[in-house]
RONU-525847 format. One record per residue (C-alpha): x, z, y; residue number from 1; residue in three letters. Coordinates in Angstrom, 3 decimals, always signed. Example, Ala and Ser with C-alpha at 12.3 -4.5 7.8 and 13.67 -1.06 7.14 Angstrom:
2
{{+12.300, +7.800, -4.500}, 1, 'Ala'},
{{+13.670, +7.140, -1.060}, 2, 'Ser'},
end
This chain:
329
{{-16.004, +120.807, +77.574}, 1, 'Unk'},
{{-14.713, +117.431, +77.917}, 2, 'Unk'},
{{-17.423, +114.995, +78.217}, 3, 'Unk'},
{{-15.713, +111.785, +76.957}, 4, 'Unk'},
{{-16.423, +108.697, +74.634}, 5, 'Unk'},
{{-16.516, +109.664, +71.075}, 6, 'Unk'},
{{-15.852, +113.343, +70.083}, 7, 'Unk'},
{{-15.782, +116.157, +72.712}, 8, 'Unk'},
{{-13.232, +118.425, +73.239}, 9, 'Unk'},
{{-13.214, +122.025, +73.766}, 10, 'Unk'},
{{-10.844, +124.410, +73.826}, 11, 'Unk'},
{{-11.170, +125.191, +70.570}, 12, 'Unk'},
{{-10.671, +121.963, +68.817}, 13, 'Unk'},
{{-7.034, +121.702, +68.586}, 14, 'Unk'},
{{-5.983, +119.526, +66.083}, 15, 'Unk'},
{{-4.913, +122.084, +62.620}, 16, 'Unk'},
{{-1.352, +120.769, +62.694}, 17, 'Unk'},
{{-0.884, +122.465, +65.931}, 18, 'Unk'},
{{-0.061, +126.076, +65.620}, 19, 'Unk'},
{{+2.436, +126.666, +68.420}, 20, 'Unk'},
{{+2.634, +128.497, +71.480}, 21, 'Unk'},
{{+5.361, +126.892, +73.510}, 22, 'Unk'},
{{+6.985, +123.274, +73.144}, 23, 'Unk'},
{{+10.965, +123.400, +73.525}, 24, 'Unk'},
{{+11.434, +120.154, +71.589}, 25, 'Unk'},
{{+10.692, +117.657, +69.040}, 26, 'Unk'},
{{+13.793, +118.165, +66.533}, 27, 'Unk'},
{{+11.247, +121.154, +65.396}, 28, 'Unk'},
{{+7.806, +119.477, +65.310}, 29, 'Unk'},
{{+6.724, +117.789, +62.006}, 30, 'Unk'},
{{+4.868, +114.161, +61.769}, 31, 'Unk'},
{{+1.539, +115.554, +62.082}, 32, 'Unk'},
{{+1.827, +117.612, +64.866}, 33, 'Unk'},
{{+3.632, +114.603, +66.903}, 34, 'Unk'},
{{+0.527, +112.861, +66.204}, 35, 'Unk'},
{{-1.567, +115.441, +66.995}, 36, 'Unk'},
{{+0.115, +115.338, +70.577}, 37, 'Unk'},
{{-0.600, +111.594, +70.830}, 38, 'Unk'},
{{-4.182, +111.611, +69.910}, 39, 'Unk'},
{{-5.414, +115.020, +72.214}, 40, 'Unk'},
{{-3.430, +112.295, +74.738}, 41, 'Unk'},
{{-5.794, +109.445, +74.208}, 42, 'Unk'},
{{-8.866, +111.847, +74.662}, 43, 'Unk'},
{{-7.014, +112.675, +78.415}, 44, 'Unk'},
{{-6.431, +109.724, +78.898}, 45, 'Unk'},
{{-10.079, +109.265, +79.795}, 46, 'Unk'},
{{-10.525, +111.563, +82.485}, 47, 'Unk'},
{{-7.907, +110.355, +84.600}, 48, 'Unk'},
{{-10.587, +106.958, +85.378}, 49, 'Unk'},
{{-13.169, +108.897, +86.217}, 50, 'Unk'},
{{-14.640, +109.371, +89.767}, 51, 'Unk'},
{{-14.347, +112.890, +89.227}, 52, 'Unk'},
{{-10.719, +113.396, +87.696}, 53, 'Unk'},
{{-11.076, +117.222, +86.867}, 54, 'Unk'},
{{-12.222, +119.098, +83.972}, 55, 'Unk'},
{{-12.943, +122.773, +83.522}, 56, 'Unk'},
{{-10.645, +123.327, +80.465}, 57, 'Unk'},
{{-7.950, +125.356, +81.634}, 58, 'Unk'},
{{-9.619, +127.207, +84.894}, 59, 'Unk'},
{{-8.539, +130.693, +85.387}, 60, 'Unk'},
{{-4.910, +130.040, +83.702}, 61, 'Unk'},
{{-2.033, +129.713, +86.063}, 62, 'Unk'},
{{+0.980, +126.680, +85.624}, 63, 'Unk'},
{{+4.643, +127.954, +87.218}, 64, 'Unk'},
{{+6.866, +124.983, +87.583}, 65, 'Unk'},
{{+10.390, +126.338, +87.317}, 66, 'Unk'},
{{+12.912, +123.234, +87.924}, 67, 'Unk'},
{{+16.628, +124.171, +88.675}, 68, 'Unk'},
{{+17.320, +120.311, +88.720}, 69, 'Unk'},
{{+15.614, +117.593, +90.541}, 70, 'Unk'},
{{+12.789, +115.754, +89.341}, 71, 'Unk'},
{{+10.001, +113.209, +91.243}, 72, 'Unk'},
{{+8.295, +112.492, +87.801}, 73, 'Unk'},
{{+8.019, +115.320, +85.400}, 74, 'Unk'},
{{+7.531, +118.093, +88.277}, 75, 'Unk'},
{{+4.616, +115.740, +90.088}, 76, 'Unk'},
{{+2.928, +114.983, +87.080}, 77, 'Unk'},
{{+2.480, +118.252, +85.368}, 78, 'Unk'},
{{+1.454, +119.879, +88.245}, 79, 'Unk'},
{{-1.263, +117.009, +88.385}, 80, 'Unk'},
{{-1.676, +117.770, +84.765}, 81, 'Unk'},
{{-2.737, +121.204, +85.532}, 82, 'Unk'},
{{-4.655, +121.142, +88.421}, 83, 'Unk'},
{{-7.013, +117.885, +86.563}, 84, 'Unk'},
{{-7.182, +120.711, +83.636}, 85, 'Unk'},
{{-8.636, +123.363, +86.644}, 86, 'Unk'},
{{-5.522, +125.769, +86.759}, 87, 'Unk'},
{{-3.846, +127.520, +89.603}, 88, 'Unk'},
{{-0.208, +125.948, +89.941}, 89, 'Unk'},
{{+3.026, +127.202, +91.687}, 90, 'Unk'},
{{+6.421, +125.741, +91.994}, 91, 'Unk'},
{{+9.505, +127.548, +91.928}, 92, 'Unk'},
{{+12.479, +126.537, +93.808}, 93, 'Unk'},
{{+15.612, +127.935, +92.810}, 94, 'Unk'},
{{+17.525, +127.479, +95.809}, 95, 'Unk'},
{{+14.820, +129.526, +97.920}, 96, 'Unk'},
{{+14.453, +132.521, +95.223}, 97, 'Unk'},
{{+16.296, +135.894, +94.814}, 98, 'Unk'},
{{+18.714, +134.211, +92.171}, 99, 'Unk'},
{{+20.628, +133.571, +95.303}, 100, 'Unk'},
{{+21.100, +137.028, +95.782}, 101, 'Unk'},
{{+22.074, +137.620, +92.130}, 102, 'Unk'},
{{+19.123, +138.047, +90.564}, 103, 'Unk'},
{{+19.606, +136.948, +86.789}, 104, 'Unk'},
{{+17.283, +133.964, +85.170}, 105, 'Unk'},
{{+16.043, +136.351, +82.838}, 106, 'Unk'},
{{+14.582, +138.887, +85.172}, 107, 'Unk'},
{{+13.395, +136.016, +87.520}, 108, 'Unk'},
{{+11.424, +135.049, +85.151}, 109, 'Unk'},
{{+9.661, +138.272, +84.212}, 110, 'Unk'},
{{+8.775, +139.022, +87.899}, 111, 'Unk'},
{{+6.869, +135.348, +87.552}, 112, 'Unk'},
{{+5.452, +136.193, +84.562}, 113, 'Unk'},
{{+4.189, +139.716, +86.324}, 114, 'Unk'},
{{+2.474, +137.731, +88.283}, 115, 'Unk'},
{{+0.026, +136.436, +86.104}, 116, 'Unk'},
{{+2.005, +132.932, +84.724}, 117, 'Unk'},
{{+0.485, +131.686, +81.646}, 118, 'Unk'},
{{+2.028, +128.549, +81.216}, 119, 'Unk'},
{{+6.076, +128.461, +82.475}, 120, 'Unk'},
{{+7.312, +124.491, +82.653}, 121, 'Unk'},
{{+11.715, +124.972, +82.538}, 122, 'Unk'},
{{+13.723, +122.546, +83.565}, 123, 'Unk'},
{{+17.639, +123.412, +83.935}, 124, 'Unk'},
{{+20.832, +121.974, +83.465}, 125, 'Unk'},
{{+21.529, +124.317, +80.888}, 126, 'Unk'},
{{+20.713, +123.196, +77.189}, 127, 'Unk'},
{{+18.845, +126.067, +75.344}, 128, 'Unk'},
{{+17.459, +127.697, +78.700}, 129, 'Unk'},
{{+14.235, +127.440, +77.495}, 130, 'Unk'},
{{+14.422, +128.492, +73.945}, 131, 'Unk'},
{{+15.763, +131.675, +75.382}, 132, 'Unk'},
{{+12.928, +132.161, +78.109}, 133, 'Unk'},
{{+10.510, +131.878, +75.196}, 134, 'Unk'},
{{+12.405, +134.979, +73.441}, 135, 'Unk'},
{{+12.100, +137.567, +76.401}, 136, 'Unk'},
{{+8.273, +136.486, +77.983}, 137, 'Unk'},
{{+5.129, +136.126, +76.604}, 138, 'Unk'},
{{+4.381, +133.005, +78.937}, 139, 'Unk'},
{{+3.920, +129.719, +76.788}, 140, 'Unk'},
{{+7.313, +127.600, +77.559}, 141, 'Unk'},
{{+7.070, +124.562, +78.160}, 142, 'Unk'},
{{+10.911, +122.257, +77.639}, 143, 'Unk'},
{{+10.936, +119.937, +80.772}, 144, 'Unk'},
{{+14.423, +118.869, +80.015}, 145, 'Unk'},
{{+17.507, +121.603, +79.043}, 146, 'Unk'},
{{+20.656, +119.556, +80.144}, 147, 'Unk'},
{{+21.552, +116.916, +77.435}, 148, 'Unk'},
{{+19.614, +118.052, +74.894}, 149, 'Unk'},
{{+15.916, +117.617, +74.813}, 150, 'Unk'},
{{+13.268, +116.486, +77.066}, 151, 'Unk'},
{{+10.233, +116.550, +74.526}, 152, 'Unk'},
{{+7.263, +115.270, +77.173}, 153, 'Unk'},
{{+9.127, +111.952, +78.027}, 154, 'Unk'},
{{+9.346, +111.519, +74.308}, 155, 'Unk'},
{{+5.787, +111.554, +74.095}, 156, 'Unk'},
{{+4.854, +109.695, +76.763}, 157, 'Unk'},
{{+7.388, +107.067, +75.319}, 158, 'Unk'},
{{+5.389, +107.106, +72.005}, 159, 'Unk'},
{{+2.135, +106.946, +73.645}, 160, 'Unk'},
{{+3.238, +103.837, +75.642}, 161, 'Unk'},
{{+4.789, +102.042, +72.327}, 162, 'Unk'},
{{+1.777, +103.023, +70.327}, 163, 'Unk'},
{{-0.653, +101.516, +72.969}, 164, 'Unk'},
{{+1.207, +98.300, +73.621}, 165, 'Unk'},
{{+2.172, +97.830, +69.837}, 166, 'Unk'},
{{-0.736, +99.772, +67.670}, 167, 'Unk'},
{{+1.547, +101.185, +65.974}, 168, 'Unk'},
{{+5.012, +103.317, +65.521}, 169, 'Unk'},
{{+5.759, +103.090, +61.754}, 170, 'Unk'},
{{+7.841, +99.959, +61.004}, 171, 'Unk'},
{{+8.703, +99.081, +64.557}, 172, 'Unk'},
{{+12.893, +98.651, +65.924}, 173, 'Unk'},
{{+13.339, +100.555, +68.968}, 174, 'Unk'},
{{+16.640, +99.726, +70.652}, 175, 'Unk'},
{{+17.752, +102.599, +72.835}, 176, 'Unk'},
{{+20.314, +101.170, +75.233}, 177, 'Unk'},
{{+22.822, +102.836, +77.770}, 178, 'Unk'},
{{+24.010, +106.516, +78.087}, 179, 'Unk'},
{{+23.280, +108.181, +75.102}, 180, 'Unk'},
{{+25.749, +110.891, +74.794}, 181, 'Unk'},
{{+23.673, +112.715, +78.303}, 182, 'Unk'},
{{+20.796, +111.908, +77.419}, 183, 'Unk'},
{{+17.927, +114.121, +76.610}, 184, 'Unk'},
{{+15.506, +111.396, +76.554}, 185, 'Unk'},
{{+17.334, +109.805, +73.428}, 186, 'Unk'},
{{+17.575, +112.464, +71.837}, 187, 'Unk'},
{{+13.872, +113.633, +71.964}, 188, 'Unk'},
{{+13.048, +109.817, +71.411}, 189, 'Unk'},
{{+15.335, +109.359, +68.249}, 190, 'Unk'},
{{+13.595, +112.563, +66.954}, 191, 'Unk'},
{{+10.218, +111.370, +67.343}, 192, 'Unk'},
{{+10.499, +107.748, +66.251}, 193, 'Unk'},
{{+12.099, +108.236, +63.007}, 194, 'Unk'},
{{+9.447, +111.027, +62.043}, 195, 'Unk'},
{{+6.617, +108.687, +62.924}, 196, 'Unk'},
{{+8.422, +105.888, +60.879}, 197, 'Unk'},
{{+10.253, +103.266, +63.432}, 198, 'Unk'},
{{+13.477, +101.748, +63.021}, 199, 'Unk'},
{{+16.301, +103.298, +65.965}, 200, 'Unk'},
{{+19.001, +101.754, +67.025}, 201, 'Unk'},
{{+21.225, +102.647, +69.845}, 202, 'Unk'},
{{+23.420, +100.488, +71.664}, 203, 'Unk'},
{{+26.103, +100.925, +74.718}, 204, 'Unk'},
{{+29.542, +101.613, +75.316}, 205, 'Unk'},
{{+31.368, +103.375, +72.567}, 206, 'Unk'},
{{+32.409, +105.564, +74.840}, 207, 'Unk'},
{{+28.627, +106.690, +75.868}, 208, 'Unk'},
{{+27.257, +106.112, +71.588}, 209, 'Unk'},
{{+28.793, +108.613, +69.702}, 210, 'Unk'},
{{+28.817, +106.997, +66.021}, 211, 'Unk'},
{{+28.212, +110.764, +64.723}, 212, 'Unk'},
{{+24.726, +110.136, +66.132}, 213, 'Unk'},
{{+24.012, +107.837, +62.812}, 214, 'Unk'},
{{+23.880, +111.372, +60.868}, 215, 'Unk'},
{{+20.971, +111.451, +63.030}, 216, 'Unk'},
{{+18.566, +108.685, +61.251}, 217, 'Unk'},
{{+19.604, +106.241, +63.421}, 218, 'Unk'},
{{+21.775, +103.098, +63.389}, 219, 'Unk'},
{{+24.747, +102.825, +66.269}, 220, 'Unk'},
{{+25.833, +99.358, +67.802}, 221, 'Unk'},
{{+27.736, +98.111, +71.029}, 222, 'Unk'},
{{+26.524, +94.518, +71.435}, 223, 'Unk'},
{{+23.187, +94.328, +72.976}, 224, 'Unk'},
{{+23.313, +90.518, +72.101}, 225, 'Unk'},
{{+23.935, +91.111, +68.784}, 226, 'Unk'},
{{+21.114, +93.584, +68.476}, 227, 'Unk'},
{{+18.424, +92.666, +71.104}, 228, 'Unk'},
{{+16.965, +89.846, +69.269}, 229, 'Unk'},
{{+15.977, +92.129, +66.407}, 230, 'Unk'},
{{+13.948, +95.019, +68.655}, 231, 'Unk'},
{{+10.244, +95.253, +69.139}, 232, 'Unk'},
{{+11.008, +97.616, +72.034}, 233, 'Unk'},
{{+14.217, +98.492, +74.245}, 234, 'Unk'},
{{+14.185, +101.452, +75.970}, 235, 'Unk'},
{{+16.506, +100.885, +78.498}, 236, 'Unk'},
{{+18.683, +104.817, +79.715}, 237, 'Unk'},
{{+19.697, +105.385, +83.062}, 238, 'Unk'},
{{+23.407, +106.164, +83.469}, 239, 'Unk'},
{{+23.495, +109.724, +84.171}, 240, 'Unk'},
{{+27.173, +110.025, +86.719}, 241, 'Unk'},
{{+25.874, +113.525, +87.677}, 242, 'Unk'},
{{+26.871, +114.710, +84.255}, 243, 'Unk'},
{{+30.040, +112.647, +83.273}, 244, 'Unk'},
{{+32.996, +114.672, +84.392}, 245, 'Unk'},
{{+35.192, +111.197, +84.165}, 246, 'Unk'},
{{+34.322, +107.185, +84.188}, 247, 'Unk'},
{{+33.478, +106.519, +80.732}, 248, 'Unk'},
{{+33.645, +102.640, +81.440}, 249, 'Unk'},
{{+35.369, +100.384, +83.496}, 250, 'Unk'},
{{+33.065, +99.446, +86.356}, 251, 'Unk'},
{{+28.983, +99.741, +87.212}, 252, 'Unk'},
{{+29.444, +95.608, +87.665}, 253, 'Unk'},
{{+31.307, +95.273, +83.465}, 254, 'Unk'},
{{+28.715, +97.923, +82.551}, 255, 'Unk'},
{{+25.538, +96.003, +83.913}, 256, 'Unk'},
{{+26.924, +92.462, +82.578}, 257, 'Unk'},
{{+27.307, +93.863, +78.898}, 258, 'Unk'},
{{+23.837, +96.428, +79.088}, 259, 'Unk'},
{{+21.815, +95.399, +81.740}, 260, 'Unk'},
{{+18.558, +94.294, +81.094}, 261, 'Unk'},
{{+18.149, +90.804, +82.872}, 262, 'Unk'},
{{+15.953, +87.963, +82.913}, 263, 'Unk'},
{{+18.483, +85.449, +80.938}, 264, 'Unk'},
{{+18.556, +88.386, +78.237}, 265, 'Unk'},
{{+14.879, +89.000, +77.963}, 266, 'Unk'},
{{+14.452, +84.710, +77.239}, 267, 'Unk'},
{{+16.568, +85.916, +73.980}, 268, 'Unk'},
{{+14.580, +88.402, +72.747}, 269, 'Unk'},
{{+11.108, +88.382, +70.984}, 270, 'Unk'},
{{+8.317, +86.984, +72.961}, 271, 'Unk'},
{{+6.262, +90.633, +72.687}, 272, 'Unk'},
{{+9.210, +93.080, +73.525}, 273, 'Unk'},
{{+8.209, +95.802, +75.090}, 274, 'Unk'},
{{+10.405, +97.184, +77.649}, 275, 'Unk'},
{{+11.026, +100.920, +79.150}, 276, 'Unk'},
{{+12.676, +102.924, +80.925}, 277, 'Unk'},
{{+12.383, +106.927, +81.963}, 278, 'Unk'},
{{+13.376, +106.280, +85.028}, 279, 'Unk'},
{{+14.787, +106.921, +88.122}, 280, 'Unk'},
{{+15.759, +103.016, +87.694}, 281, 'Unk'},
{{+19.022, +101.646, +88.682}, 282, 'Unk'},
{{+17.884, +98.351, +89.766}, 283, 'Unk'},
{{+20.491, +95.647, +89.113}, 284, 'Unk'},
{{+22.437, +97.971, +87.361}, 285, 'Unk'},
{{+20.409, +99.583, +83.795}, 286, 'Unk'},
{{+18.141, +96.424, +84.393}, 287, 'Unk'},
{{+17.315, +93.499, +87.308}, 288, 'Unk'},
{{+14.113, +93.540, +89.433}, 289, 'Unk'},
{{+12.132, +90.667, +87.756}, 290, 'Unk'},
{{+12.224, +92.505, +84.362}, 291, 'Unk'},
{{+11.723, +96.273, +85.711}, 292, 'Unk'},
{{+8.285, +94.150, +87.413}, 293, 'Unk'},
{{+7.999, +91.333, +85.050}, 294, 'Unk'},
{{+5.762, +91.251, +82.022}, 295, 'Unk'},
{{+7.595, +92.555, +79.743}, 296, 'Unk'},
{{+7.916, +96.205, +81.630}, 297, 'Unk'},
{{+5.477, +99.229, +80.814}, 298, 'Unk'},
{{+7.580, +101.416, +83.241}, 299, 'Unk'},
{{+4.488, +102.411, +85.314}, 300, 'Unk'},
{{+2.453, +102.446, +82.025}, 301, 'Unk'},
{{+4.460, +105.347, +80.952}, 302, 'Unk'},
{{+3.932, +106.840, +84.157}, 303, 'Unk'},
{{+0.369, +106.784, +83.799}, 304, 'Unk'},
{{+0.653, +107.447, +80.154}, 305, 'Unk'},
{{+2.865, +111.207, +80.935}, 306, 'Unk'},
{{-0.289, +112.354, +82.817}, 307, 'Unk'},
{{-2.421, +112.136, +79.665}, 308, 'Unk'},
{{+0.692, +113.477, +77.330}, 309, 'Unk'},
{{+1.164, +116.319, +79.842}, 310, 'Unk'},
{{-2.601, +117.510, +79.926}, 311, 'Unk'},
{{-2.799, +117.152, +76.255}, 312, 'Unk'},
{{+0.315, +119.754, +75.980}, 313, 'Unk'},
{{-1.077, +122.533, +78.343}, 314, 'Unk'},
{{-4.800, +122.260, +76.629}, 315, 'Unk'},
{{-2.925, +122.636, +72.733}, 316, 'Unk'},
{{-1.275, +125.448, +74.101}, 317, 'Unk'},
{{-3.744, +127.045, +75.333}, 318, 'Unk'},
{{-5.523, +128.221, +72.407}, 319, 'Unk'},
{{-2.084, +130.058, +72.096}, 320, 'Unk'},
{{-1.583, +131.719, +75.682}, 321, 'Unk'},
{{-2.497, +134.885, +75.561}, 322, 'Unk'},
{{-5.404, +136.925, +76.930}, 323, 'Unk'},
{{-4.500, +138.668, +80.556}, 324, 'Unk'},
{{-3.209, +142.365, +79.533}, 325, 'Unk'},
{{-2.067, +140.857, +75.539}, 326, 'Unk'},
{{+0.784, +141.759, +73.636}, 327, 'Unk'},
{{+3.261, +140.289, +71.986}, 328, 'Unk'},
{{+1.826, +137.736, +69.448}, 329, 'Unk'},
end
């Protein structure tokens, strides 16, 4: 039991609009069960002042975190997640494990499973990886970012932020600015804000906005002057070289004077916008120093903000895992 201003939680209280037993993306998840996500979050969000920053809730269950990228961020704070939630934890790392010896992904997998995992957190360059995990084990799956496709937890620690700063979601424009055709974040983001009612538009190079992204809900544009003025919140996309095969603009130095995020932009904007980024930062390239630490910034915010997303995740799921020596569900 989570002792916590206002109502308790217990294992047993997830919200009725969740009914899932992994999370591989938003595209998938109606409005209600987005918001469902957000407010377990809040209730987290609690524990993490406390003296004592642990709570009995998922003791017993064991967390594998299976990354075949790198991460600082997601990897750190869902294995702080699980360990404040009282389970075991275990990271995999790919380049230490039999799949150098040809072992496929698949059977990896399994052995982990065989050894007790309840809860597997994927991250690979692949898109889909985890989708097809979640067909051949009876771990819960958890999507921590499948190549360029989705990465559903930074979605929802970008709502949480927004919501918190703003009070609300529903009628807000978010600008999403910089390399949207590799992004994951985007696209996780663009699903989630237009289900919960925001305004998206995204803005960079045309070569990096697809316009066949405006089939998505969403509006495409590749002045950040023109648009800027006009957003409530800019979240601001790191430009991801590791996946672009070729330049797909002219220079970092063309690309930070048109996109970057800078302290003589920020003057032309609203007084209130609100100003992220998933990070790793560029700095003096996506955006400048004094706005990735000025006012205007919730960067660590959302940092904070992914521990609370991340522990509500693993607790709705867990009234899904199954018991030790279960079948298939």
């Amino acid at each position: 039991m989570i002792s916590a201003p206002g109502p308790t939680i217990s294992a047993s209280a997830a919200p009725t609009a969740w009914n899932r037993k992994h999370l591989l993306g938003l595209e998938d998840l109606s409005r209600d069960e987005i918001l469902g996500i957000l407010d377990t979050a809040e209730s987290f969000a609690e524990v993490s002042t406390r003296s004592r920053k642990k709570v009995p809730v998922l003791q017993g269950r064991i967390v594998f975190n299976l990354f075949f990228e790198s991460s600082t961020r997601t990897r750190t704070s869902f294995s702080l997640a699980a360990k404040r939630l009282s389970a075991d934890t275990q990271d995999f790392t790919a380049s230490a494990s039999s799949l150098t010896k040809g072992e496929s992904f698949i059977d990896t997998a399994k052995n982990i499973e065989a050894m007790g995992a309840d809860v597997m957190v994927v991250r690979h360059p692949t898109p889909g990886t985890p989708h097809l995990l979640a067909k051949h084990v009876r771990s819960s799956i958890i999507n921590a970012g499948d190549g360029a496709h989705e990465h559903p937890t930074q979605a929802l620690l970008d709502l949480m932020t927004i919501r918190r700063a703003k009070g609300r979601i529903e009628g807000l424009t978010v600008g999403m600015v910089g390399d949207i055709s590799h992004s994951r974040v985007a696209r996780s983001n663009l699903w989630g804000l237009t289900k919960l009612g925001a305004r998206v538009i995204l803005c960079g190079p045309p070569t990096l906005v697809p316009k066949s992204m405006e089939r998505l809900g969403c509006e495409v544009a590749y002045h950040l002057d023109d648009v800027l003025p006009q957003c409530d919140v800019v979240n601001v996309l790191r430009i991801q070289f590791e996946r672009q095969e070729r330049a797909l603009f002219p220079s970092v130095s063309e690309y930070s004077q048109l996109y970057g995020m800078t302290h003589e932009r920020i003057r032309k904007a609203k007084d209130d916008l609100l100003v992220l980024a998933p990070g790793p930062i560029n700095r003096g390239v996506e955006l400048t120093p004094e706005v990735a630490d000025g006012p205007h910034s919730a960067i660590l915010d959302q940092v904070t903000n992914g521990l609370a997303v991340r522990m509500a995740v693993l607790y709705l799921l867990s009234g899904k895992m199954e018991p030790k020596g279960g079948g298939e569900a």
